[in-house]
Backbone as XML, in Angstrom:
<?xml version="1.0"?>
<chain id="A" units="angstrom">
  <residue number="1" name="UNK">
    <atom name="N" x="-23.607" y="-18.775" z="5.275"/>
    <atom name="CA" x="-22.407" y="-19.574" z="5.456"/>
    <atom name="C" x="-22.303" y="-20.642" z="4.371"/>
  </residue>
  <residue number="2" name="UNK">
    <atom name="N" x="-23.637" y="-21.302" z="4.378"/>
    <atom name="CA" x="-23.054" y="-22.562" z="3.017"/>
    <atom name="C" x="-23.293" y="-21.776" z="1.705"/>
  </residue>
  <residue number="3" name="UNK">
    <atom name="N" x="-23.718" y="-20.520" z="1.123"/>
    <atom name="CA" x="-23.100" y="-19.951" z="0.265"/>
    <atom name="C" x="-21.587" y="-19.686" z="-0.102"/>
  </residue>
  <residue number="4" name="UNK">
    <atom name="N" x="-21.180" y="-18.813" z="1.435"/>
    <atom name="CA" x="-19.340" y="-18.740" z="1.360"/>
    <atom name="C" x="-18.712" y="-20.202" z="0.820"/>
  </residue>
  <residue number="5" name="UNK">
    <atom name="N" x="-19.260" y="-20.859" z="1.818"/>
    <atom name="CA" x="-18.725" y="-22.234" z="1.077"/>
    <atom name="C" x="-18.881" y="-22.814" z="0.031"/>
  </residue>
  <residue number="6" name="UNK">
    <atom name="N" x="-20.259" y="-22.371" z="-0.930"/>
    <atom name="CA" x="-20.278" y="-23.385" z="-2.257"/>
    <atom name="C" x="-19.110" y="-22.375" z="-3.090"/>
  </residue>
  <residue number="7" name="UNK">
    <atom name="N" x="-19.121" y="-20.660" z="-2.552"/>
    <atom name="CA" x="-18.407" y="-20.113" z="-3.219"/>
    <atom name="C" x="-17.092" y="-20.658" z="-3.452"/>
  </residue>
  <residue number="8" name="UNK">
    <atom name="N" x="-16.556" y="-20.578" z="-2.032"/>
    <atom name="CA" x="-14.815" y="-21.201" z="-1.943"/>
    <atom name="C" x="-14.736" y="-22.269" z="-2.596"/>
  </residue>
  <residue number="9" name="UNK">
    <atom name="N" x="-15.447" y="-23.169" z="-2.111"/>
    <atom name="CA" x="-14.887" y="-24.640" z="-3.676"/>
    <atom name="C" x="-14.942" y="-24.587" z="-4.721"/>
  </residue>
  <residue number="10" name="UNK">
    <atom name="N" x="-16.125" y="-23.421" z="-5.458"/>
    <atom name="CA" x="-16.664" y="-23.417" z="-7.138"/>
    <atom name="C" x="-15.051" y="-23.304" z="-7.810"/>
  </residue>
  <residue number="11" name="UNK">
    <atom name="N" x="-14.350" y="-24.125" z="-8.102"/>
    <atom name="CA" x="-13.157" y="-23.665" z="-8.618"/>
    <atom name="C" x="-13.010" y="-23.792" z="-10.228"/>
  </residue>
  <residue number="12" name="UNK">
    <atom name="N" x="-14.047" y="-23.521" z="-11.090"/>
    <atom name="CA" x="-14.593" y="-22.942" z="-12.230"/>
    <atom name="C" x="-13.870" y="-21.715" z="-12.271"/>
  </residue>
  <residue number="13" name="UNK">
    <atom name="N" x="-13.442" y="-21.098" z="-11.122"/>
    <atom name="CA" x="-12.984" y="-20.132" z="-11.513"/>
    <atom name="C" x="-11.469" y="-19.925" z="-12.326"/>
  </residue>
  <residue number="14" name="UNK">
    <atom name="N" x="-10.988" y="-21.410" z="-11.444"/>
    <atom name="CA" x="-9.675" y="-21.799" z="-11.949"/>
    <atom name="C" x="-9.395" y="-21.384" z="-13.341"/>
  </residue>
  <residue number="15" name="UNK">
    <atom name="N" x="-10.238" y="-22.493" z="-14.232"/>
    <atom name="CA" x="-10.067" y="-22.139" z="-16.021"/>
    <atom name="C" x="-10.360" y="-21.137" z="-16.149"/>
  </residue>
  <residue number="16" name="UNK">
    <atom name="N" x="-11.147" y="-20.274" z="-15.588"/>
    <atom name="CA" x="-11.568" y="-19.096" z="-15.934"/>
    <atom name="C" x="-9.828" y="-17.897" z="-16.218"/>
  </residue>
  <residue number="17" name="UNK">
    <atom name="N" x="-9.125" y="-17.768" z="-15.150"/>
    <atom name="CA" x="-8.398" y="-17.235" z="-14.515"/>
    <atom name="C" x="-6.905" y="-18.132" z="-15.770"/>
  </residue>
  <residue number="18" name="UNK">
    <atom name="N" x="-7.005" y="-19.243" z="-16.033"/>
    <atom name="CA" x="-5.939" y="-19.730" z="-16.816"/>
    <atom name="C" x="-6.096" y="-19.541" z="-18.358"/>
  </residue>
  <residue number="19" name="UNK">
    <atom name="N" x="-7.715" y="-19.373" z="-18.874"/>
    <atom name="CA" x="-7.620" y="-18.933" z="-20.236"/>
    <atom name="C" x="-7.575" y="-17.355" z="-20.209"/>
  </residue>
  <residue number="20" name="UNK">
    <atom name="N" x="-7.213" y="-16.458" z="-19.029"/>
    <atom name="CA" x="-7.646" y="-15.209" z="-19.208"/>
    <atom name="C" x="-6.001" y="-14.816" z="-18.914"/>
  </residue>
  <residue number="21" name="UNK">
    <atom name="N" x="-4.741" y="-15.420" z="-19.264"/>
    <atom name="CA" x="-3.722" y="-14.629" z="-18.477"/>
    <atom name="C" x="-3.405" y="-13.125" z="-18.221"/>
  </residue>
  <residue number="22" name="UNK">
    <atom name="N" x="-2.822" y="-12.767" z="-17.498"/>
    <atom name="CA" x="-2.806" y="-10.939" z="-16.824"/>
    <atom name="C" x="-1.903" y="-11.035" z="-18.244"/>
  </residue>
  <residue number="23" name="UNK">
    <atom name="N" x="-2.009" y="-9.502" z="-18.589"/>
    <atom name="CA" x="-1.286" y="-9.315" z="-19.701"/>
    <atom name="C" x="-0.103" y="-8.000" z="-19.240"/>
  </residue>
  <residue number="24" name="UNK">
    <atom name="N" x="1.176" y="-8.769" z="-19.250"/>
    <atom name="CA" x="2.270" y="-7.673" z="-18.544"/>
    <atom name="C" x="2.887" y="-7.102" z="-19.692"/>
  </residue>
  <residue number="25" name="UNK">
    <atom name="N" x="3.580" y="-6.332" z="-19.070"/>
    <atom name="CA" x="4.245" y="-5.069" z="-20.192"/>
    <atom name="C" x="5.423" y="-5.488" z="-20.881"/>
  </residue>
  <residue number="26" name="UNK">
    <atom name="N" x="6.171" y="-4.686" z="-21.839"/>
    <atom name="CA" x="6.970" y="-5.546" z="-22.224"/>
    <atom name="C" x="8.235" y="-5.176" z="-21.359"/>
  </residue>
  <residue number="27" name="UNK">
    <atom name="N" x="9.115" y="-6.111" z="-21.288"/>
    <atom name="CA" x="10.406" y="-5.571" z="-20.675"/>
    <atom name="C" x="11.822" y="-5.991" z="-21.391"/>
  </residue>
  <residue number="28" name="UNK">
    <atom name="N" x="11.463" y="-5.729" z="-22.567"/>
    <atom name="CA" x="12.215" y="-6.367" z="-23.350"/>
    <atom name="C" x="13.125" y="-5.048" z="-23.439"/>
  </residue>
  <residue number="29" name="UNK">
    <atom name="N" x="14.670" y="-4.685" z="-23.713"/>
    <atom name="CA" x="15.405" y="-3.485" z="-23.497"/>
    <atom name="C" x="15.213" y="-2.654" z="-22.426"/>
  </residue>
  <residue number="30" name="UNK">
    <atom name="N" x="14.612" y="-3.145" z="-21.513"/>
    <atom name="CA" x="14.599" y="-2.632" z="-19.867"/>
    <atom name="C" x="15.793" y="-1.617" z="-19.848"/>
  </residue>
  <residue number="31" name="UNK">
    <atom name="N" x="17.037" y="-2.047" z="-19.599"/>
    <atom name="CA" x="17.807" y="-1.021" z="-18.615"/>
    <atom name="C" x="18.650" y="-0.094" z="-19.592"/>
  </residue>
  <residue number="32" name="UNK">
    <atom name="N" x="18.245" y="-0.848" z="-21.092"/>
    <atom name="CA" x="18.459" y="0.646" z="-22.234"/>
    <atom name="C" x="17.252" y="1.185" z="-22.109"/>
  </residue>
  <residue number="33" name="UNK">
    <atom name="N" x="16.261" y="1.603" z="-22.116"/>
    <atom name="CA" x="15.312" y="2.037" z="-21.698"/>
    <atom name="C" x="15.482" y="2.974" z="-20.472"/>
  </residue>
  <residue number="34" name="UNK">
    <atom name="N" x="15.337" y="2.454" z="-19.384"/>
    <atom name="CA" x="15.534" y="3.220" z="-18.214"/>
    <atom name="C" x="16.435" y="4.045" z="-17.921"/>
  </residue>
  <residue number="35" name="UNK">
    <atom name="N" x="17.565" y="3.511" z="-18.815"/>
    <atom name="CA" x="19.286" y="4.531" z="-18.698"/>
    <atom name="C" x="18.653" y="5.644" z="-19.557"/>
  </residue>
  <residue number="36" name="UNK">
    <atom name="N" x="17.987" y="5.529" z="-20.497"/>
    <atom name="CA" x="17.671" y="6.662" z="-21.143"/>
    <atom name="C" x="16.516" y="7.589" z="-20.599"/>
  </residue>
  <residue number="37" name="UNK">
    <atom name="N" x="15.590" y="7.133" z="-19.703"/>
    <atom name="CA" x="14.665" y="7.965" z="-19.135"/>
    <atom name="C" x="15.257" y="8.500" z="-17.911"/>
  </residue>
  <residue number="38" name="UNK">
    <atom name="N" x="16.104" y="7.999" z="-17.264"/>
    <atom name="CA" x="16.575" y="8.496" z="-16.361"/>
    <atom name="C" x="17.858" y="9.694" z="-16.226"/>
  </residue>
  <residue number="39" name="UNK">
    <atom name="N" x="18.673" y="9.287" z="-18.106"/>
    <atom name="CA" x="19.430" y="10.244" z="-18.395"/>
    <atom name="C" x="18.855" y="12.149" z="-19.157"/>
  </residue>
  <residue number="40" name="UNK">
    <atom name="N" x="17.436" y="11.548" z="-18.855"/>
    <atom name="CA" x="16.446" y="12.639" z="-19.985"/>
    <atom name="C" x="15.912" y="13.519" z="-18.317"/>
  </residue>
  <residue number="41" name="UNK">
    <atom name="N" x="15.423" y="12.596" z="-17.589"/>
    <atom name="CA" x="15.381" y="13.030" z="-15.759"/>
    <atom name="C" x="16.085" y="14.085" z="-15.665"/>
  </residue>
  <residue number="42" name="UNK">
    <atom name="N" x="17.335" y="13.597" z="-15.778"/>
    <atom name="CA" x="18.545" y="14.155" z="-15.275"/>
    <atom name="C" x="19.153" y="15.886" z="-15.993"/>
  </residue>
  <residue number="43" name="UNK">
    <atom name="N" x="18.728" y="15.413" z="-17.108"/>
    <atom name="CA" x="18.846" y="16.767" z="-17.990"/>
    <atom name="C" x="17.963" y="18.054" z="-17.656"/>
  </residue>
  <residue number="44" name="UNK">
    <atom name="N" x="16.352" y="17.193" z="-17.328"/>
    <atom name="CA" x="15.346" y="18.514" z="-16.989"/>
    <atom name="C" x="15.762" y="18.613" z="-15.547"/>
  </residue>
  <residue number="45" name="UNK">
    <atom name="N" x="16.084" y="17.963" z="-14.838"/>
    <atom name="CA" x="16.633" y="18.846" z="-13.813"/>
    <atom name="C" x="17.488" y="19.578" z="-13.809"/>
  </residue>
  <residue number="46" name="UNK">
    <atom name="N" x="18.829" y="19.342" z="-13.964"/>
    <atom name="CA" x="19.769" y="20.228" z="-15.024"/>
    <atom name="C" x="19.276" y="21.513" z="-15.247"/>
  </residue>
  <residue number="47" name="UNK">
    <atom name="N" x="18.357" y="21.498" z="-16.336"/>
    <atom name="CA" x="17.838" y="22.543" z="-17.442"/>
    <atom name="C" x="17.429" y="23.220" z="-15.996"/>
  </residue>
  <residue number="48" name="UNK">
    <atom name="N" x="16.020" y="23.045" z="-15.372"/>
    <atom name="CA" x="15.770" y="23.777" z="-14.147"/>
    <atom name="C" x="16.235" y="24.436" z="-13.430"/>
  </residue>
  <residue number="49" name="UNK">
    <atom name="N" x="17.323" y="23.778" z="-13.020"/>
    <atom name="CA" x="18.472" y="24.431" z="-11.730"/>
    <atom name="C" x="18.769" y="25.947" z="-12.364"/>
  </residue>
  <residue number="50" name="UNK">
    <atom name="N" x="19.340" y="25.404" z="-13.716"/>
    <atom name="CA" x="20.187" y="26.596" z="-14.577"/>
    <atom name="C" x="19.226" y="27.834" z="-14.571"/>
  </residue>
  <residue number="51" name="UNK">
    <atom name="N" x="17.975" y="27.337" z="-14.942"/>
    <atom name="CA" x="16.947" y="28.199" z="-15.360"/>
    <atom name="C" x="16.745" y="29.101" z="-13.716"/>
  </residue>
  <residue number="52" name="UNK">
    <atom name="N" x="16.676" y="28.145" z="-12.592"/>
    <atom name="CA" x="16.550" y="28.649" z="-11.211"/>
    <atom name="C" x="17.604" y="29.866" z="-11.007"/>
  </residue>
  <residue number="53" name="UNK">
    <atom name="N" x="19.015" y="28.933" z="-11.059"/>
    <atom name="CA" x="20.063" y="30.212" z="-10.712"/>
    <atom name="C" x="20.285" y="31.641" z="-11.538"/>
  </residue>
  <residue number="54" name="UNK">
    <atom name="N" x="19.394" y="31.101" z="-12.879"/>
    <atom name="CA" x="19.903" y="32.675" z="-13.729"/>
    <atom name="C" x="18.708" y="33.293" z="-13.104"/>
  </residue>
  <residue number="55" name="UNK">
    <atom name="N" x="17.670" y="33.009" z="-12.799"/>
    <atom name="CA" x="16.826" y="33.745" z="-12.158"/>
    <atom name="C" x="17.390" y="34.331" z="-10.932"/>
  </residue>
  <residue number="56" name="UNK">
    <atom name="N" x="17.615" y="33.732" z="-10.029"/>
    <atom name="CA" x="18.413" y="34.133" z="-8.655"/>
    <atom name="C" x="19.216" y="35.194" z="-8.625"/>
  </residue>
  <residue number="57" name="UNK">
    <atom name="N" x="20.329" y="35.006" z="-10.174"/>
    <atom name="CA" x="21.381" y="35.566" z="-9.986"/>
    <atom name="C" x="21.082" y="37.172" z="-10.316"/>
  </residue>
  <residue number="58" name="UNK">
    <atom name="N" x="19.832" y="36.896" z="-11.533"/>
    <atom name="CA" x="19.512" y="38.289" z="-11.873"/>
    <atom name="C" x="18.639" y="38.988" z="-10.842"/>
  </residue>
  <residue number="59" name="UNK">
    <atom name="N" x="17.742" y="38.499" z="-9.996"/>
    <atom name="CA" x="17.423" y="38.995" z="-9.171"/>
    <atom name="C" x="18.380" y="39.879" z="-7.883"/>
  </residue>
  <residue number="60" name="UNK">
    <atom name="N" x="19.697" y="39.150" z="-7.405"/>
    <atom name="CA" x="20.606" y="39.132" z="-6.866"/>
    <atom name="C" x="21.532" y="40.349" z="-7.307"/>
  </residue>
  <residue number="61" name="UNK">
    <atom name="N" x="21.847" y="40.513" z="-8.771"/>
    <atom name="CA" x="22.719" y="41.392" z="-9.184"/>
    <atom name="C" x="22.063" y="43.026" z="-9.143"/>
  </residue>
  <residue number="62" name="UNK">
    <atom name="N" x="20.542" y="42.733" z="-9.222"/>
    <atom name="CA" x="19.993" y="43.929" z="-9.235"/>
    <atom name="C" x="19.647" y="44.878" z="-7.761"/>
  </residue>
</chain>
């Protein structure tokens, strides 16, 4: 127990944690970005379907 506790106060960890900041991604052109991954999404599904129904259809016609 007075371990947990010298732990919880040691707040050394503080600076530790403020010279180390999390390093985030960039989000700089975000939703040009995303309009374009999501318009590239959209295409391979597209492409798929097409690719699905000519399969179907040739299966179907025969």
């Amino acid at each position: 127990m007075l371990a947990l506790l010298k732990r919880l106060t040691n707040l050394s960890i503080v600076s530790n944690v403020m010279q180390k900041p999390k390093a985030y991604p960039n989000v700089s052109q975000g939703f040009a970005r995303d309009r374009k991954n999501l318009c590239k999404n959209c295409n391979d599904v597209v492409i798929g379907l097409n690719q699905g129904l000519k399969k179907y259809g040739e299966e179907y016609a025969n």
